[in-house]
C-alpha positions in Angstrom: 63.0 146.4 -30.6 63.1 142.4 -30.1 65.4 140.5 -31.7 66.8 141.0 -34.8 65.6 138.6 -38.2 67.6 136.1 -38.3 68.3 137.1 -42.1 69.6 140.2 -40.8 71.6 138.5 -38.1 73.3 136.2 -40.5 73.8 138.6 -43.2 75.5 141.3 -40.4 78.1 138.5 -39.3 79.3 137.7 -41.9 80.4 141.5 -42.6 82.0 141.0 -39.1 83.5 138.5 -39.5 85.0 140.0 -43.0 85.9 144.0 -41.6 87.1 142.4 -38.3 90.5 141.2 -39.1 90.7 144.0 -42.3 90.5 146.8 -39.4 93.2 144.8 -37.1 95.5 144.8 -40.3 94.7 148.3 -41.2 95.6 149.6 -37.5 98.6 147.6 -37.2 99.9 149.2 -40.9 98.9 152.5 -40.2 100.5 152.5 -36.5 103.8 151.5 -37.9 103.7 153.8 -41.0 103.3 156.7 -38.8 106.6 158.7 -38.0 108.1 157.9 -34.3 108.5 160.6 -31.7 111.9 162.4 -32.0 114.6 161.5 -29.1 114.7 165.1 -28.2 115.1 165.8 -24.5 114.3 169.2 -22.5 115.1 168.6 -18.7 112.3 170.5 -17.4 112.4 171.9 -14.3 115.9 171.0 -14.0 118.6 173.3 -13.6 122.1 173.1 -14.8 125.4 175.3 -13.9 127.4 175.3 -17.3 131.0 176.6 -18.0 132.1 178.1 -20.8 133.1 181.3 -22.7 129.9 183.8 -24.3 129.8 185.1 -27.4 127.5 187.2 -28.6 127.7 186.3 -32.5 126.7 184.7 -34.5 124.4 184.1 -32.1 124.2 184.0 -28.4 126.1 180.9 -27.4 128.5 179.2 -24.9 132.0 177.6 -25.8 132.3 174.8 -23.8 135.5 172.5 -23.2 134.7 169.0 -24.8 138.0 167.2 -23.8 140.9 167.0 -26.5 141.5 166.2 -30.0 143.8 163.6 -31.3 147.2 166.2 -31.1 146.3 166.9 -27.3 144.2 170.5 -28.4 141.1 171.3 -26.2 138.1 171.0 -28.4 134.7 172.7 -27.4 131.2 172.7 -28.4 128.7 175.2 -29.2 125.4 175.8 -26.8 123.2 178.2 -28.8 120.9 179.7 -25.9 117.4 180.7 -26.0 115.1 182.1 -23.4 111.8 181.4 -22.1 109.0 180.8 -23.8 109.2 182.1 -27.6 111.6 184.4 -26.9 115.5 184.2 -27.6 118.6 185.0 -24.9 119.3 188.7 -26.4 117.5 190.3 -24.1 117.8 188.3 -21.1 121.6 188.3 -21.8 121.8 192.0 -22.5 120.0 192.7 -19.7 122.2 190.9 -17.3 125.0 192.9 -18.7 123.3 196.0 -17.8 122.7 194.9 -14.5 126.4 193.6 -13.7 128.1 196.9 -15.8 129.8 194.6 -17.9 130.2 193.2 -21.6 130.1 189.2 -21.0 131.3 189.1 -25.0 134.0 186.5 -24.8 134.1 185.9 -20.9 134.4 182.8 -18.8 130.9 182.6 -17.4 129.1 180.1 -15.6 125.6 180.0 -16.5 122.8 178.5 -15.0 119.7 177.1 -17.3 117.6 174.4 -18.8 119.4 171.7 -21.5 117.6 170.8 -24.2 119.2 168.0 -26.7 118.8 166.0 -29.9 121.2 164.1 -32.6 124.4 166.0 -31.1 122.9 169.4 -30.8 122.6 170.8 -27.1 121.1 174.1 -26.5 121.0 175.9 -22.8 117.5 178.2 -21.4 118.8 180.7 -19.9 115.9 182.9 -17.4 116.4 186.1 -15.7 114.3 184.7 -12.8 117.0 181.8 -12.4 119.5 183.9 -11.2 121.6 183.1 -14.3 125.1 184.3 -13.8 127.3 182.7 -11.0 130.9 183.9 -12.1 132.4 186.1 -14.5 135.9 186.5 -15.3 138.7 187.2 -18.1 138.7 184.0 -20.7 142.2 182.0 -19.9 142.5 180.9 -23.6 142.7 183.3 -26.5 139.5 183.7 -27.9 140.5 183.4 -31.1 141.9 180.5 -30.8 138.6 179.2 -29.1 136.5 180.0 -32.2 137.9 177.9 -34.6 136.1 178.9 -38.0 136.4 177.9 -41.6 135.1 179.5 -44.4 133.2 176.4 -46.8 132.5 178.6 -49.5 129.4 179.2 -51.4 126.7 176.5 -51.0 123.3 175.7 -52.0 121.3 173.4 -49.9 118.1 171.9 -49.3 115.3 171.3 -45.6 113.4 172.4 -43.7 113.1 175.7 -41.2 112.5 175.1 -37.7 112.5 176.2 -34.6 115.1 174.7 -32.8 113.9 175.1 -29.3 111.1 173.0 -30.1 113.3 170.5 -33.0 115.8 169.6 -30.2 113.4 168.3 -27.7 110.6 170.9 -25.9 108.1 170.0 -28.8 106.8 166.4 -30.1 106.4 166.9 -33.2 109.0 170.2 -33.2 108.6 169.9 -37.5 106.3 170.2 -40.3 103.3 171.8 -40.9 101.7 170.5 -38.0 104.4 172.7 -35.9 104.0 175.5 -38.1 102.3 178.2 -36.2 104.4 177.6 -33.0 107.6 177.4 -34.6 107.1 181.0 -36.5 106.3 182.7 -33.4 109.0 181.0 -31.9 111.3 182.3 -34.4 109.7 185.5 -34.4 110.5 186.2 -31.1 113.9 185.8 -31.3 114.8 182.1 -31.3 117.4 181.7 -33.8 116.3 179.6 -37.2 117.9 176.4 -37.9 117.6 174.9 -41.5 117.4 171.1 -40.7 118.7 169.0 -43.8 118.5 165.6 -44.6 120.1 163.9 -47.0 118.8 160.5 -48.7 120.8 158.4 -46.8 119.0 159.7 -43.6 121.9 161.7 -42.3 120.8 165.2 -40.6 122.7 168.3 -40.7 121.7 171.4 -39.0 122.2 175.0 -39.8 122.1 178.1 -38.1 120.7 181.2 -40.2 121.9 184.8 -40.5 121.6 187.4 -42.8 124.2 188.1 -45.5 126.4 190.6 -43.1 125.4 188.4 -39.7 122.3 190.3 -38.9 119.1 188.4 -37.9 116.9 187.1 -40.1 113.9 185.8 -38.0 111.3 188.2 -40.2 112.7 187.5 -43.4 112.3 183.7 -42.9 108.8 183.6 -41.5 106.9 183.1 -44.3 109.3 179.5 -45.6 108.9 178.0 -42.1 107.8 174.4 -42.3 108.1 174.2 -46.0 110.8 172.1 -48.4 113.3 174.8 -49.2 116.4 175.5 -51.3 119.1 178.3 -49.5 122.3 179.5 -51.3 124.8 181.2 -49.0 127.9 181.3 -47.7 128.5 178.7 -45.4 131.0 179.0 -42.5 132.0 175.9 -39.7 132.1 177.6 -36.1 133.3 174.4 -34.4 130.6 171.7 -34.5 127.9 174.2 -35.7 127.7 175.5 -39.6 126.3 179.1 -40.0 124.4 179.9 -42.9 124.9 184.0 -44.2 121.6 184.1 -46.5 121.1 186.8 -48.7 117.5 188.5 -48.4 116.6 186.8 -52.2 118.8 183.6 -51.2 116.1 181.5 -50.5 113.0 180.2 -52.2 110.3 177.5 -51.6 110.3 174.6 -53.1 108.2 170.9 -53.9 109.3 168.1 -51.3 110.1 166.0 -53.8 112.7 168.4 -55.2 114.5 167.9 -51.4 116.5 164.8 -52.8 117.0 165.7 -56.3 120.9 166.4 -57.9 121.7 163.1 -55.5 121.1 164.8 -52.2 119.7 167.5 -50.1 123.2 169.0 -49.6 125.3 170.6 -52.3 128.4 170.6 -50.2 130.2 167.4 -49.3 132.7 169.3 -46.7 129.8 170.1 -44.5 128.6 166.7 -43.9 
């Protein structure tokens, strides 16, 4: 075809004109309305030796030394650990007790994985191909002491079930419904669930979820992954982590506008 009529032509850029700087306004809007990436980091292919005691429950984690508090105490942090892939550490840890003839329950170990961090949290990836386990011996401090736990109470609060392998920094975006299918199969192999809560100032809290008497509760949870959802339990602080002890009718769906309603996603100011 030749040229265009020149009524055409003139009637076509003036649309141009019009739609041109409309679409530049539109893209720069809807870039900056979109959510940003979360600051999660997994050091991939990285390996790190890590000291600290095991425990077993509530879920397989490390109690690491974190320097002291204000009266001279040691204080430690938590380091939930998961395995690789969608699978979580009991197996891998189990099977290194069967290997070494011991329980590693509440020994000093040094174990070798994969950190994984976000907002505070750190979480370890522990592989039986790493060679894991470099030392194993008797804890120097009384365990109990080392666990410090209070008991919050009864609480009801308000998030969002996720993955936290993915949450804290292997997955961009590790939430929501466009995370959805990888985050239940995550948790349905074993990762432990974390309820992730955010109140309407913007502050995040994170929860770890067991059942009622500490048992798992990856299955019962499956089907309220990725949705707004209301949990009442009993709430107890393991150091700087907050375990949840659902009951299996403890927890029901609910509209993400009823998140912030009652002043707040969290019912229980000691837990912020």
């Amino acid at each position: 075809m030749g040229n265009a009529p020149k009524s055409f032509v003139a009637v076509i850029k003036r649309y141009v004109l019009l739609l041109m700087p409309i679409v530049f306004i539109l893209a720069v809007v809807i870039a900056l309305s979109q959510k940003k990436f979360a600051s999660g980091n997994f050091e991939f292919g990285t390996l790190t030796d890590v000291k600290g005691v095991y425990f077993k429950s509530p879920v397989p984690n490390l109690k690491v030394v974190n320097g002291k508090d204000i009266l001279g105490n040691l204080s430690y942090i938590t380091i939930p650990l998961i395995g690789y892939g969608k699978f979580g550490a009991d197996g891998i840890m189990n099977d290194i007790e069967k290997e070494k003839h011991v329980s590693l329950d509440s020994k000093m170990i040094t174990l070798k994985g994969t950190l994984l961090y976000n907002d505070g949290k750190i979480l370890m990836q522990v592989g039986g191909g790493d060679n894991p386990i470099n030392n194993i011996k008797e804890a120097a401090t009384d365990t109990n002491k080392l666990v410090q736990h209070k008991d919050l109470g009864s609480i009801t609060v308000k998030g969002e079930i996720v993955d936290p392998k993915c949450f804290f920094g292997v997955m961009k975006p590790g939430e929501g419904k466009p995370h959805k299918d990888c985050a239940i199969r995550c948790i349905l192999g074993g990762i432990p669930p974390v309820l992730h809560v955010m109140d309407k100032n913007g502050t995040d809290n994170y929860y770890l979820i067991v059942g009622a008497s500490g048992e798992k509760m990856n299955k019962a949870v499956q089907d309220y992954v990725a949705a707004p959802v209301e949990i009442h339990a009993k709430a107890v602080q393991y150091n700087d982590w907050i375990v949840l002890y659902v009951g299996d009718k403890n927890i029901k769906e609910i509209s993400k506008s009823a998140l912030y309603q009652g002043g707040g996603a969290i019912a229980c100011a000691a837990c912020n």
